[in-house]
C-alpha positions in Angstrom: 0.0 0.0 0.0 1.3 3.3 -0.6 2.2 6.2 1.3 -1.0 8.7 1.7 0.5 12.0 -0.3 0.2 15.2 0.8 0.8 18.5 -1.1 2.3 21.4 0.6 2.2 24.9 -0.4 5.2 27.5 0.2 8.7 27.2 0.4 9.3 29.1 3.5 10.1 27.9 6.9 6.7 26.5 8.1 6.4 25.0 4.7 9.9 23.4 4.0 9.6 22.1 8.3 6.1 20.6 7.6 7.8 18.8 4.4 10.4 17.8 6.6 7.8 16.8 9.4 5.6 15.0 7.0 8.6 12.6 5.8 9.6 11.9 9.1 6.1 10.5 9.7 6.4 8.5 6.8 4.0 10.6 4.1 5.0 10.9 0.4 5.2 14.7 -0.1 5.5 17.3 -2.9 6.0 21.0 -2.1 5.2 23.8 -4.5 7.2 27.1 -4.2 6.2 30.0 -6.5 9.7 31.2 -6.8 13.1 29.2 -6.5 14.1 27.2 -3.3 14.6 29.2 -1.4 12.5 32.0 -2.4 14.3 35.4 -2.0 11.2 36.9 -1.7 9.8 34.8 1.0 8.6 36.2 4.2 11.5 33.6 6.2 14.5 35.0 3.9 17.0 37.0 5.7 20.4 36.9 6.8 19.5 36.6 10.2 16.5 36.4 12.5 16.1 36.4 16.6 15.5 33.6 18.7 14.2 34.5 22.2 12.3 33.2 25.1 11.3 36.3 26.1 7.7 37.4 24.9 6.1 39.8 27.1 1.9 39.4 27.6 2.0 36.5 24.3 3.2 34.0 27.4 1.5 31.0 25.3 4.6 31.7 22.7 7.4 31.7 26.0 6.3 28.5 26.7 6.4 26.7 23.0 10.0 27.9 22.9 11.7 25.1 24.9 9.9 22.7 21.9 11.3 24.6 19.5 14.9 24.5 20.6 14.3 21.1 20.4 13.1 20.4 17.2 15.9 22.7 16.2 18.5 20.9 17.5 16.9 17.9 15.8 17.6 20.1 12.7 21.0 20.6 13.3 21.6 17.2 14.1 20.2 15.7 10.8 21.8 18.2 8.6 25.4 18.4 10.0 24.9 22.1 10.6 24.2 24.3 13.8 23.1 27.7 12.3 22.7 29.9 15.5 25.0 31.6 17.8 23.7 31.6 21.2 24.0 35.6 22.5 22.3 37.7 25.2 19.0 39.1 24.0 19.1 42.7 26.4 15.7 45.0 26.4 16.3 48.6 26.6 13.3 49.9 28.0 12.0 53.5 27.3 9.3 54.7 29.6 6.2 52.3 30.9 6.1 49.0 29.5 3.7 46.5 30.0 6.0 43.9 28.5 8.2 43.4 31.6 6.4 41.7 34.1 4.6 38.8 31.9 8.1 38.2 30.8 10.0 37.9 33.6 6.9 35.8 35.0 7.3 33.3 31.9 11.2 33.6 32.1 11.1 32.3 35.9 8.6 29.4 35.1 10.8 28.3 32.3 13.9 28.6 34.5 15.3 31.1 31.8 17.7 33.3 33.5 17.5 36.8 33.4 19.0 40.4 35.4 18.6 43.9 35.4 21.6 45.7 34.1 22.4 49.0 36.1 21.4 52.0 33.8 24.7 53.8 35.2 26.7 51.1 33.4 25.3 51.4 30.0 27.1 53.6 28.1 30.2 51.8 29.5 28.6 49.0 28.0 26.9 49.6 25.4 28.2 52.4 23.4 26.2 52.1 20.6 22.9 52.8 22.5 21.4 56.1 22.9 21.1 56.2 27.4 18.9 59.3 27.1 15.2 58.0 28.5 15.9 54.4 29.6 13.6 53.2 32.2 15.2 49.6 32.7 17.4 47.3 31.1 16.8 43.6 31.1 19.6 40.7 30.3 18.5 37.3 28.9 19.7 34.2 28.2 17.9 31.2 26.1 18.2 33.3 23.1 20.6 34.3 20.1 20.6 34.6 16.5 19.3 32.0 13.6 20.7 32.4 10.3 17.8 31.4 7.7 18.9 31.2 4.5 21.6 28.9 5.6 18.6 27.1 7.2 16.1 27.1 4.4 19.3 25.8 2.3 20.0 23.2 4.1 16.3 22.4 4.6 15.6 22.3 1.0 19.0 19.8 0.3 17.6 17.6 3.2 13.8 17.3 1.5 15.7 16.3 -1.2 17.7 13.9 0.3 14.5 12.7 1.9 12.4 11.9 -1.4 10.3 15.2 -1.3 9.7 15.9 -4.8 10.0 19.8 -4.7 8.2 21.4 -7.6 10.1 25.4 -7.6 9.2 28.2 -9.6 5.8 26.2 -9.9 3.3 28.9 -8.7 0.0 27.5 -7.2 -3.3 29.4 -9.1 -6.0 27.1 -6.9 -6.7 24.7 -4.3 -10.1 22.4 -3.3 -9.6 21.7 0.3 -12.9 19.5 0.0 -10.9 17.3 -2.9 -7.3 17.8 -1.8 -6.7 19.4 -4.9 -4.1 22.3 -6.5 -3.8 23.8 -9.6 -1.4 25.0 -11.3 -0.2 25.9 -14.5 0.4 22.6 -15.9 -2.5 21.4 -14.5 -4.2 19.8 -11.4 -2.3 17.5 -8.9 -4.0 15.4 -6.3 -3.2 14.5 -2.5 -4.5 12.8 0.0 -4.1 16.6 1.9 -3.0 19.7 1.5 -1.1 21.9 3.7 -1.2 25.7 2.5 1.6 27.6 4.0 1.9 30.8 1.7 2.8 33.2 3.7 2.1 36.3 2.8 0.0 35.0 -0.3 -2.1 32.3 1.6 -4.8 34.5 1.7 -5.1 34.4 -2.5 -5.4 30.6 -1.6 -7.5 30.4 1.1 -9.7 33.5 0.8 -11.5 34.0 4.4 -7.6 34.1 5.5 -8.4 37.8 4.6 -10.5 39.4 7.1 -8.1 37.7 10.1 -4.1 38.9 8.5 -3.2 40.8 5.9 0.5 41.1 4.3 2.3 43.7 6.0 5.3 45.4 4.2 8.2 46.4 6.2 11.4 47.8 6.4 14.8 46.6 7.6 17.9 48.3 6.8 21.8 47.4 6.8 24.3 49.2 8.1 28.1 49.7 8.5 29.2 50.7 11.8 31.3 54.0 12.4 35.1 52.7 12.8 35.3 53.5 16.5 32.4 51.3 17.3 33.1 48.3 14.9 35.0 46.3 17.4 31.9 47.1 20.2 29.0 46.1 17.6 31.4 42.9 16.4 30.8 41.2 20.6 27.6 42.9 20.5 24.4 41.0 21.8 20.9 40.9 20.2 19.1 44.2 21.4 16.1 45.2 21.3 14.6 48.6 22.1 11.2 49.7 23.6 10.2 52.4 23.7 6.2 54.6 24.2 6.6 56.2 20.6 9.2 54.0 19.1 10.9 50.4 18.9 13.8 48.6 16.7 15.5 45.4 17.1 18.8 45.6 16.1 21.2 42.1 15.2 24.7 42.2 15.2 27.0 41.8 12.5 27.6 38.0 13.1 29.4 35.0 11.0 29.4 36.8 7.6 26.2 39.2 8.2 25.8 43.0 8.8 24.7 44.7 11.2 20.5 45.0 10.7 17.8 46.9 12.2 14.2 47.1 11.6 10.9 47.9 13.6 8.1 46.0 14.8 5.8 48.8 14.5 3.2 46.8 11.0 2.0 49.1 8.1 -0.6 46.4 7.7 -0.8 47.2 3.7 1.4 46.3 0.8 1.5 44.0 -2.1 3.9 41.1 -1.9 4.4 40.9 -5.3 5.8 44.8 -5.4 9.2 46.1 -5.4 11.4 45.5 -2.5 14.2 48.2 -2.5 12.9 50.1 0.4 11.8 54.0 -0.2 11.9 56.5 1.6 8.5 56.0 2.9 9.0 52.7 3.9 12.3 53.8 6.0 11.0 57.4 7.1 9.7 55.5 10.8 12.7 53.3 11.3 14.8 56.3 10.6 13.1 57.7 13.3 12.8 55.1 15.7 17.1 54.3 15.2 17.9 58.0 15.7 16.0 57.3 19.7 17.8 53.9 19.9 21.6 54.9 18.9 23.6 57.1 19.8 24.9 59.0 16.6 23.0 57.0 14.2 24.0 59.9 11.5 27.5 58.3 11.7 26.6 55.0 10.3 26.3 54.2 6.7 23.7 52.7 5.6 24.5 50.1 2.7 21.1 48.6 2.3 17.5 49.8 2.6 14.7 46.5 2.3 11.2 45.7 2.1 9.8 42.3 3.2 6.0 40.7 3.6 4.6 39.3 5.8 0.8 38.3 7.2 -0.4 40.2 10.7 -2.7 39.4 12.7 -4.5 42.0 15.3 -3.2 40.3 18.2 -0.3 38.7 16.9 -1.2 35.5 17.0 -0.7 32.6 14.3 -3.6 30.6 12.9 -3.2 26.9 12.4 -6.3 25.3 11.1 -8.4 23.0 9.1 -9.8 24.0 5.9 -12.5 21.9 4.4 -12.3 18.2 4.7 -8.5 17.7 3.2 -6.8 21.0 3.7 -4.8 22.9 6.5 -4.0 26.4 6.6 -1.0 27.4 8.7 -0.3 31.1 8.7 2.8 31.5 11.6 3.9 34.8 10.9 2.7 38.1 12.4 6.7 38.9 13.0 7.9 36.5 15.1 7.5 33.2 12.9 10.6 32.3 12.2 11.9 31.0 15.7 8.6 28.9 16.1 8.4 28.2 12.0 9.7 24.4 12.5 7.8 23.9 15.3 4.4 24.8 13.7 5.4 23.1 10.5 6.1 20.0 12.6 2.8 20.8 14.8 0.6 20.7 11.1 2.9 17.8 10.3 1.5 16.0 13.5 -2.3 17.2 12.5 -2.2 15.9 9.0 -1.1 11.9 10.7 -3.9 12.3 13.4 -2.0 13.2 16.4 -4.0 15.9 17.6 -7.3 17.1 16.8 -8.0 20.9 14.8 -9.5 22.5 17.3 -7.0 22.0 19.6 -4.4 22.9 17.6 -5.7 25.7 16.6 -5.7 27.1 20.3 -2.1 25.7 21.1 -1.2 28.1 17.9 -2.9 31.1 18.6 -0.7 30.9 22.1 -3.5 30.5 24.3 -2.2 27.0 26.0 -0.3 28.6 29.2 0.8 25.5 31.6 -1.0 26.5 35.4 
């Protein structure tokens, strides 16, 4: 008897994990990415993204993290690489948040340790950062850096390796999650199920997707240090600043990448299929935001101003769910995907071979399982 087959949709991280979670499980499985593999375009392509523990009043994410690492490491394991650096994640707090407390609740149930760093100490410190208006300064561990298109590389050679037939630059016009059905240009293929994970396309796949996230274009930008601070950012930590009227995250130049910031603040509009040098527009905020953040941000040079997609939800939360009588919609993004992508491509993996049922996986992804 053969294999039941099932037929995922997107090349990113939830979709290339849920390939990868599907073979493990013993399915026979075809993915269908619109662009190449990996897709620059994709909302999980980057040269590096943030793993944390730390998540403020979304505790339900804190507490999926320790199953992540794990399936992770499970990554690494099978593909003979470890892409992420374990570093510091610090907070630089601006004003009243109400971030702090649920996270150093979750931190302590986890056992994740954490301190305060002495606001007298951080210019010392942390030369970079503008001291002006900090409130509090927070030091975690159980975090670091990913590096993702090392990661989707790896994953893609590892499908491969696995028997995944991988169909790229194969763009996906339909689907019948009552048939288990897609269509494309060459014509319809068949499964037993279908998983879409799109990103910031699913909704042109699975239309009522629409009135819950919508694609959200953003900016990032690279930069080159000032020479007096290169050394500094080179043993820098992640940081992240938050602030009443302004935040950034801000990754270090690490392993081959440069130094990156960005915002977290959604425009909630944009076509993913648009340009994505960033314009002025797109950067006018983060400019902003990275003069509060840094000190002397006019002495950096900027060598690269981006766009990317993707889907956001009000509350931030992903959506996992059933769609008809043979499909699955996982939508993990809202701008914090990529640490918990493997884990909710495995976690649809494990829905597709029975293990748990839709409506309960459906509330375990919206983050709303917090342990007593």
């Amino acid at each position: 008897m053969s294999a039941p087959r099932v037929l995922v949709v997107g090349g990113g991280i939830a979709g290339l994990s849920a390939a990868w979670g599907l073979s493990r499980r013993g399915f026979a499985v075809e993915l269908f990415e619109q662009g190449p593999l990996p897709n620059p375009r994709a909302s999980s392509h980057d040269e590096h993204r943030i793993i944390r523990h730390a998540y403020g009043e979304l505790e339900g994410y804190a507490h999926m993290m320790p199953a992540a690492f794990r399936l992770w490491e499970a990554l690494w394991a099978e593909t003979g690489a470890r892409h992420y650096d374990d570093l510091p994640v610090i907070y630089f707090m601006r004003g009243e948040t109400a971030w702090y407390e649920p996270t150093r609740r979750s931190l302590d149930r986890l056992g994740i340790a954490h301190a305060e760093i002495p606001l007298a100490e951080i210019p010392a410190r942390f030369p970079m950062i503008e001291p002006a208006g900090l409130t509090r300064v927070m030091r975690t561990a159980g975090g670091g850096i990913l590096y993702p298109v090392r990661i989707l590389t790896d994953l893609v050679k590892l499908l491969g390796r696995r028997g995944v037939a991988l169909h790229a630059n194969t763009r996906v016009e339909a689907i019948d999650a009552e048939a288990g059905t897609i269509r494309t240009a060459a014509g319809t293929v068949r499964g037993d199920a279908v998983i879409v994970a799109a990103g910031a396309w699913a909704a042109r796949l699975v239309p009522s997707l629409a009135a819950a996230a919508v694609p959200s274009r953003q900016a990032v930008m690279f930069l080159a240090p000032p020479p007096e601070l290169e050394a500094a950012w080179a043993a820098a930590p992640v940081m992240i600043d938050l602030g009443e009227e302004s935040g950034t995250y801000t990754l270090p130049p690490r392993a081959g990448t440069r130094l990156k910031i960005g915002d977290h603040r959604f425009t909630r509009a944009g076509d993913p299929d648009g340009d994505r040098a960033g314009t002025d527009e797109d950067v006018a905020r983060l400019l902003d935001a990275a003069s509060r953040a840094w000190r002397g941000f006019d002495r950096y040079t900027v060598l690269e101003r981006k766009a990317c997609f993707y889907t956001v939800t009000e509350d931030e939360r992903f959506i996992l769910r059933r769609e008809g009588a043979r499909a699955w919609l996982c939508s993990a993004c809202s701008g914090h995907g990529f640490k918990l992508g493997v884990l909710m491509g495995d976690a649809v993996a494990g829905a597709v071979a029975g293990e748990r049922d839709a409506a309960s996986l459906t509330r375990w992804a919206a983050g709303l399982d917090i342990p007593d």
